[in-house]
C-alpha positions in Angstrom: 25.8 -2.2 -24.0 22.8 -3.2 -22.1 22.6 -3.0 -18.8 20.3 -3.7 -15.7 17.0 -2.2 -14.9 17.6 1.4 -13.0 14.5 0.3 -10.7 16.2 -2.9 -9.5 17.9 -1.5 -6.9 20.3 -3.4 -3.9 19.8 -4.1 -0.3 23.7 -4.6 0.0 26.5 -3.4 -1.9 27.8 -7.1 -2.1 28.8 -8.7 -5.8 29.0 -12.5 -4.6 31.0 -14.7 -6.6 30.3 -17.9 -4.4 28.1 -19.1 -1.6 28.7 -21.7 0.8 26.1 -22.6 4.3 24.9 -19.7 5.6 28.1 -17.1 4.5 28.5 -15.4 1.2 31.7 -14.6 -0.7 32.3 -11.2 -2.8 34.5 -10.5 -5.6 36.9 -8.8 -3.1 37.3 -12.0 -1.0 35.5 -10.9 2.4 33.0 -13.2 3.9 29.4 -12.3 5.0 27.2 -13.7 7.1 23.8 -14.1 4.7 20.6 -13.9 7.0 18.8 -12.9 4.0 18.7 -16.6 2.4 18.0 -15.4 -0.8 14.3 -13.6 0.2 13.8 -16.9 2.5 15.1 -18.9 -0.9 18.0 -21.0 0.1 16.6 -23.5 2.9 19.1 -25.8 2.6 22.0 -22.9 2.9 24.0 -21.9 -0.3 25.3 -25.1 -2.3 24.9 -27.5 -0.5 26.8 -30.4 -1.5 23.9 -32.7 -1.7 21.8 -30.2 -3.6 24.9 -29.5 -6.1 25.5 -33.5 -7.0 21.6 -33.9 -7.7 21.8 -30.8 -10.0 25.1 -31.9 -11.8 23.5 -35.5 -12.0 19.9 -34.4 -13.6 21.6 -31.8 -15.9 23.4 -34.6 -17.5 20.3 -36.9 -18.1 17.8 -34.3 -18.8 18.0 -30.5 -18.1 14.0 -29.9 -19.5 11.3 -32.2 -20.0 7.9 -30.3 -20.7 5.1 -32.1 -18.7 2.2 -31.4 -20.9 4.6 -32.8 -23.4 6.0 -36.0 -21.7 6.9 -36.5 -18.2 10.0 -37.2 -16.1 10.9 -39.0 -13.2 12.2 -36.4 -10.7 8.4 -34.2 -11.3 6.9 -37.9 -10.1 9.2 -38.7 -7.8 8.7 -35.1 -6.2 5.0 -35.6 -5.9 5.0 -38.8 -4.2 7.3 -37.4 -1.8 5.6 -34.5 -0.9 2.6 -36.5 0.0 4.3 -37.3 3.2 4.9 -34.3 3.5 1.6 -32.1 3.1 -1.4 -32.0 4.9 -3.6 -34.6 5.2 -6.2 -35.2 1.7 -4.1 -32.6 0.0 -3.0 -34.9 -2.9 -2.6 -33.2 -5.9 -0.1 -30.7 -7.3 -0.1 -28.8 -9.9 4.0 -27.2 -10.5 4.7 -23.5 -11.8 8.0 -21.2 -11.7 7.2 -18.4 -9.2 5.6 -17.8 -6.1 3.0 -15.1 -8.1 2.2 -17.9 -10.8 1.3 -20.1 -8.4 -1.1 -17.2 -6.1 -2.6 -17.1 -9.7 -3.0 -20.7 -10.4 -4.6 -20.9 -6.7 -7.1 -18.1 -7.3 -8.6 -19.3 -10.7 -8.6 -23.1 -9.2 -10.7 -21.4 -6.8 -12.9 -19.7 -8.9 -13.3 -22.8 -11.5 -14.1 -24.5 -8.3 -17.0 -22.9 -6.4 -18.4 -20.7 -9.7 -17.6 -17.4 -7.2 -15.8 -14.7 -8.2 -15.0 -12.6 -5.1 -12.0 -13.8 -2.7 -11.1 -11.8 0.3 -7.3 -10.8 1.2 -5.8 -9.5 4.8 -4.5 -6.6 5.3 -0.3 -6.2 5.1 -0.8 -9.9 2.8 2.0 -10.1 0.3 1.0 -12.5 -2.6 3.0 -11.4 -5.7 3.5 -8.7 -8.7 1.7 -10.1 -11.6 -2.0 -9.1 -12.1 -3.6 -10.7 -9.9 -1.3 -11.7 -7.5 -0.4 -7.9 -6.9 -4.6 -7.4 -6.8 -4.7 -9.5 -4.1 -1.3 -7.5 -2.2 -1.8 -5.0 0.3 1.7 -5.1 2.1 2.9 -1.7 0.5 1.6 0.4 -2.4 4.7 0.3 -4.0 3.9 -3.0 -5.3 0.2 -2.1 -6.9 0.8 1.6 -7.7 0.6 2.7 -11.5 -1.0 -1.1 -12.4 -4.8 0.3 -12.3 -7.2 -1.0 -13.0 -6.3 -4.2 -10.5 -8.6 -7.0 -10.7 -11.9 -6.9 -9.6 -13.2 -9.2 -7.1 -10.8 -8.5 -3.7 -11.9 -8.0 -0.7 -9.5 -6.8 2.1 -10.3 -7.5 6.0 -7.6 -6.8 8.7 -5.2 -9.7 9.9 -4.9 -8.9 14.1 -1.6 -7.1 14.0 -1.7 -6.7 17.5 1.1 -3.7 17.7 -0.2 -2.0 15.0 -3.3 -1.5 16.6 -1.9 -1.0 20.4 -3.6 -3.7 21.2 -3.6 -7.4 23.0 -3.5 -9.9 20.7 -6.8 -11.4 21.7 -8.4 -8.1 21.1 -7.0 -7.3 17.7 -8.0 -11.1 17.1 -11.4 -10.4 17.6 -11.7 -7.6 16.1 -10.0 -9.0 12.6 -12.8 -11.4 12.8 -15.8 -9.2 13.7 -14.6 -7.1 10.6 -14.5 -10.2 8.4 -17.8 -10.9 9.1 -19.2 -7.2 8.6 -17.1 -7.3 5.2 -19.2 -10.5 4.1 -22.7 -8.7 5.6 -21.8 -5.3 3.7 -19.3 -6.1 0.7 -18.5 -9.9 -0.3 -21.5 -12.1 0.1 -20.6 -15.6 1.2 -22.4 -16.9 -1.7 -20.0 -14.9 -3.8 -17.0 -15.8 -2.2 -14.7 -18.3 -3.8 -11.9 -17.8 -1.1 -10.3 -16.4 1.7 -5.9 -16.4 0.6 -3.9 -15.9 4.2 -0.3 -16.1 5.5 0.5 -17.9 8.3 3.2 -15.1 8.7 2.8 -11.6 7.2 5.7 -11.8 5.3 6.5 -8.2 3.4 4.1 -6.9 5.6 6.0 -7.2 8.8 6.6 -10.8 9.9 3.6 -10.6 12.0 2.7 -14.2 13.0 -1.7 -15.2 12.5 -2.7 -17.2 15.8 -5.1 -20.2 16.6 -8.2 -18.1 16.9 -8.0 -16.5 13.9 -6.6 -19.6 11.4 -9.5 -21.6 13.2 -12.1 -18.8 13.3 -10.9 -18.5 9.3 -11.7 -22.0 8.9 -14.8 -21.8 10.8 -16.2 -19.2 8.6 -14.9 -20.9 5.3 -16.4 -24.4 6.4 -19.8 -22.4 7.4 -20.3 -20.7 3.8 -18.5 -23.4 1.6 -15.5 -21.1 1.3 -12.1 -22.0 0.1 -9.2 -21.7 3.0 -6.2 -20.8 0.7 -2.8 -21.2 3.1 -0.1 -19.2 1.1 3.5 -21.2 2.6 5.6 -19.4 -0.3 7.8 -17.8 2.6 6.5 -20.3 5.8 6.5 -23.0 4.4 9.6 -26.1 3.9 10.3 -25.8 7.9 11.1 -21.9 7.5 9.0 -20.9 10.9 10.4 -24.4 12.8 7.3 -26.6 11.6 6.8 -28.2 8.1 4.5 -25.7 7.5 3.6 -22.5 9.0 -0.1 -23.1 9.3 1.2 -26.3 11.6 1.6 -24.0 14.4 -2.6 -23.0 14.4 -3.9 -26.8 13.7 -5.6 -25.6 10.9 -6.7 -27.7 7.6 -6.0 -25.7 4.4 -8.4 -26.5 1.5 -5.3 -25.0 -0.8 -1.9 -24.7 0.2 0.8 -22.8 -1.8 4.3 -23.1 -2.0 7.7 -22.1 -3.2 10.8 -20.5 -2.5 12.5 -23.1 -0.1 11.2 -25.6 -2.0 14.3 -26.1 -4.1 17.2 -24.6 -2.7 17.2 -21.4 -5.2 15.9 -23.0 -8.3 12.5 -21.8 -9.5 9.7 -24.2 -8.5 6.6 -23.7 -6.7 3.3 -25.3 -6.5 -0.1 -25.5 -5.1 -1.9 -28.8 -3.4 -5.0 -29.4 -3.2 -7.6 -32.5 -2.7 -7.9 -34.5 -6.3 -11.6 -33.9 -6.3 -11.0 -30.0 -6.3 -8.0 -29.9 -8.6 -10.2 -32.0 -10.9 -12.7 -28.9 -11.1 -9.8 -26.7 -13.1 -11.0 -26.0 -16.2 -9.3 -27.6 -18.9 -6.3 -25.9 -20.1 -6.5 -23.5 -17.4 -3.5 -25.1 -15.8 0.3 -25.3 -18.1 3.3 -23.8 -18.6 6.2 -23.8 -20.8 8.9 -24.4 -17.3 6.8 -25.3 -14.5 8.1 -28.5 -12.9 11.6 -28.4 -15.0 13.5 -31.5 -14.2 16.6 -30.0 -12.8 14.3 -28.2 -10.2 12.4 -30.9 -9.2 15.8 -32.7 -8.7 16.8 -29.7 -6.4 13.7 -29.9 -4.4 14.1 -33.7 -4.0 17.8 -33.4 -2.7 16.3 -30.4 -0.6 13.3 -32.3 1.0 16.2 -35.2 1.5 18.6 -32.7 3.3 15.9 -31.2 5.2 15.0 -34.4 7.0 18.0 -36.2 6.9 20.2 -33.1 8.8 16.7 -32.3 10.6 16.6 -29.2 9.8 12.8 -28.1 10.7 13.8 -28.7 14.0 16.8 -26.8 13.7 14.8 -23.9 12.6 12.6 -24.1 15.9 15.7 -24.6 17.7 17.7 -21.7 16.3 14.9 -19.8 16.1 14.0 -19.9 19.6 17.9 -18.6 20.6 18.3 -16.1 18.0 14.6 -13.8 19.2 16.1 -14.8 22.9 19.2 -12.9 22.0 16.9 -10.1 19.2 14.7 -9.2 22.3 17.9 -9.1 24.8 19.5 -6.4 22.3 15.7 -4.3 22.0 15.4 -4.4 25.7 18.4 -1.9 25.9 17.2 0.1 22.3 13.9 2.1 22.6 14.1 2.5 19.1 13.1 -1.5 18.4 9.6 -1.8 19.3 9.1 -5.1 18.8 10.4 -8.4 17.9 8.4 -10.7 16.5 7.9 -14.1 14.7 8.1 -17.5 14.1 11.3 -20.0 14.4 13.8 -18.4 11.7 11.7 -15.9 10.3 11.9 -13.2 12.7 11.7 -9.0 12.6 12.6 -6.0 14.8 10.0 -2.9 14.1 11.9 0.5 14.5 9.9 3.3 15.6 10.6 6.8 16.7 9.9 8.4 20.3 6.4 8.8 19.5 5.8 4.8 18.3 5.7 5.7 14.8 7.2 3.8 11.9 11.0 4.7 11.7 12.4 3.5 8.3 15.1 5.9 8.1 16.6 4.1 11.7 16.1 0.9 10.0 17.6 1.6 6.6 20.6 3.0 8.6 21.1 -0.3 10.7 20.2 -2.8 8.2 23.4 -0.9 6.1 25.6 -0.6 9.3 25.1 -4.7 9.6 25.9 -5.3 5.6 29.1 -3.2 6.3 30.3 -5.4 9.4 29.6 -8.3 7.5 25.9 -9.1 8.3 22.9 -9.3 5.2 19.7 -8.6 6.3 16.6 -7.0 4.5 13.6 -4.0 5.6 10.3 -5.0 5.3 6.6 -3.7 6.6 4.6 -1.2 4.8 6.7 1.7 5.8 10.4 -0.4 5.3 10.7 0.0 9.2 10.9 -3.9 9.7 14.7 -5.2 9.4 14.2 -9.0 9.1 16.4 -12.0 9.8 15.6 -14.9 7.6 19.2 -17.5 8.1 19.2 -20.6 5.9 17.8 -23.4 8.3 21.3 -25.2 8.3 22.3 -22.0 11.0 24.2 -23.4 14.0 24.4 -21.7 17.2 27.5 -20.7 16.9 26.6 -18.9 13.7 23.1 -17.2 15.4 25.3 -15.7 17.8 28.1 -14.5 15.6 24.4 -12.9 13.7 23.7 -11.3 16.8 27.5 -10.1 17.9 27.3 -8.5 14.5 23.9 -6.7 15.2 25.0 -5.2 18.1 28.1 -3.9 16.6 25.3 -2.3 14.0 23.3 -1.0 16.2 25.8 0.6 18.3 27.4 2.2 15.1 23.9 4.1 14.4 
């Protein structure tokens, strides 16, 4: 008998046999309360009805229609909807699987499109696990180690993680951006530089939110030197941080934007926008793919997009958001071991660190197990795993934030 890979290894000991809203159903029967959304996957909360009926419907008519082949409808329909949807003059898609394939497509769109080879990265990014998605990672080692040689042509300059540093955020801004500049004196020249690939939210890297000054001083720079701004949404982006789009919060204009994961509600779709003028400078057949754009995904993402405006549900995020850190910084105020809580509408972390303010993963693992055993999923994250993360589906009432919160008490209390 086959069996799973012994590397794949469980954040909770839970075998789920259904999902319904925000809660989770094992085998055994009991009911959990999933603030882990599938990795920030399930926007529109598990099954939800309206999502379910557009699958069933689309899987009867056409389950996969290649579109280098023919086209279909719902990979149409889905375009002309997100155009009301995405930023301004980005108009243009181009439709992959995975959150990596679409970093990927993004980076050689951006090469193709300048003639430059180098991008530069931020430090604690998380962009993927394929070649050069994982080049381009600097989150944790875990996911680069044993891969050398990584591709050539990253920079990395440091994103203003203000309590990393010890610092204000103003101060760790500036800094982030003097360094950029001293890496494109002393390593990347401008004229060599296709890109710069951010995250409006460091999201395996800590959920530490980018600000105004440093989104605008990015696109400063990139406007200055004929840089590409490259916004990666895959974990902001679908109202996740209680805007559209993370990068809304900043008033920033990406030149790319990438997205996936709440896109469609747990099927695997993502994609990158751009102008037509700069998607039109893809070499050609440098953008395909056997399942990118599959017609029962596209149908998922169109019942999503219709869900999440019809139930309002970016607002909900901003909404819920705002009373679920009220009641994460009420809870840290009385534990010295949460340093900080941090983030943006429901995307939100609590860094544990020891007496001395180091990173304290072992406290983290220990609570983040204690909530899965009184019926709470959450997941670590951060370079050192000391960052326990809430990331609800955006359908989360208030009723169900604060059972969230009852239930990380009782966790914290039990370690």
């Amino acid at each position: 008998m086959a069996e799973l890979s012994p590397i794949l290894k469980q954040a909770t000991p839970v075998l789920a046999e259904r999902g319904e809203g925000v809660y989770l159903y094992g085998e055994d029967g009991r009911r959990y309360l999933d603030f882990t959304a599938g990795i920030g996957v399930t926007s529109t909360g598990h099954c939800h009805p309206k999502v379910v009926r557009a699958v069933q419907e689309q899987a009867a008519k056409l389950i996969h229609g290649q579109y280098t082949t023919v086209m279909h409808r719902p990979l149409l329909t889905l375009s002309e909807r997100l155009g009301a949807v995405l930023p301004e003059g980005l108009d243009t898609m181009f439709y992959v699987n995975s959150g990596s394939e679409a970093v990927e497509a993004a980076l050689r769109l951006a090469r193709h499109s300048t003639g430059r080879a180098n991008v530069v990265v931020f430090h604690g990014s998380f962009h993927g696990r394929t070649i050069g998605a994982a080049s381009m990672t600097t989150s944790a080692t875990k996911f680069r180690a044993g891969f050398a040689p990584l591709m050539a042509g990253v920079t990395v300059a440091p994103f203003p993680t203000a309590y990393r540093y010890g610092w204000s955020e103003q101060e760790a801004t500036r800094f982030a951006l003097r360094e950029l500049d001293y890496v494109l004196a002393t390593i990347s020249s401008p004229a060599e530089t296709a890109a710069f690939f951010v995250e409006p939210v460091l999201g395996e890297g800590g959920y530490v939110p980018a600000n105004t000054e440093f989104l605008q001083g990015l696109r400063e720079r990139a406007d200055r030197h004929g840089i590409l701004l490259v916004i990666d949404e895959v974990q902001t982006g679908f109202g996740r941080t209680g805007k559209f789009w993370g990068h809304q919060h900043f008033g920033v204009r990406p030149d790319v934007l990438i997205t996936a994961k709440g896109l469609a509600s747990g099927f695997p779709l993502s994609a990158i926008a751009a102008p037509r003028d700069l998607m039109a400078k893809a070499w050609p057949g440098s953008q395909g793919g056997t399942y990118g754009g599959n017609a029962v995904a596209c149908a998922a993402a169109l019942a999503t997009l219709d869900v999440v405006q019809s139930e309002g549900l970016v607002e909900n995020a901003d909404k819920m958001g705002a009373r679920l850190r009220e009641g994460l910084a009420k809870v840290a105020a009385d534990v010295p071991a949460i340093g900080d809580v941090r983030g943006l509408g429901l995307m939100l972390g609590n860094e544990f660190v020891d007496r001395d303010g180091e990173p304290d993963a072992a406290t983290a693992a220990r609570v983040q197990q204690a909530a899965a055993a009184a019926g709470l999923l959450l997941l670590t994250c951060g370079a050192a795993g000391n960052v326990v993360r809430m990331i609800p589906p955006l359908v989360v009432t208030a009723d169900q934030v604060d059972e969230g919160l009852a239930l990380w008490r009782e966790a914290i209390a039990a370690v």
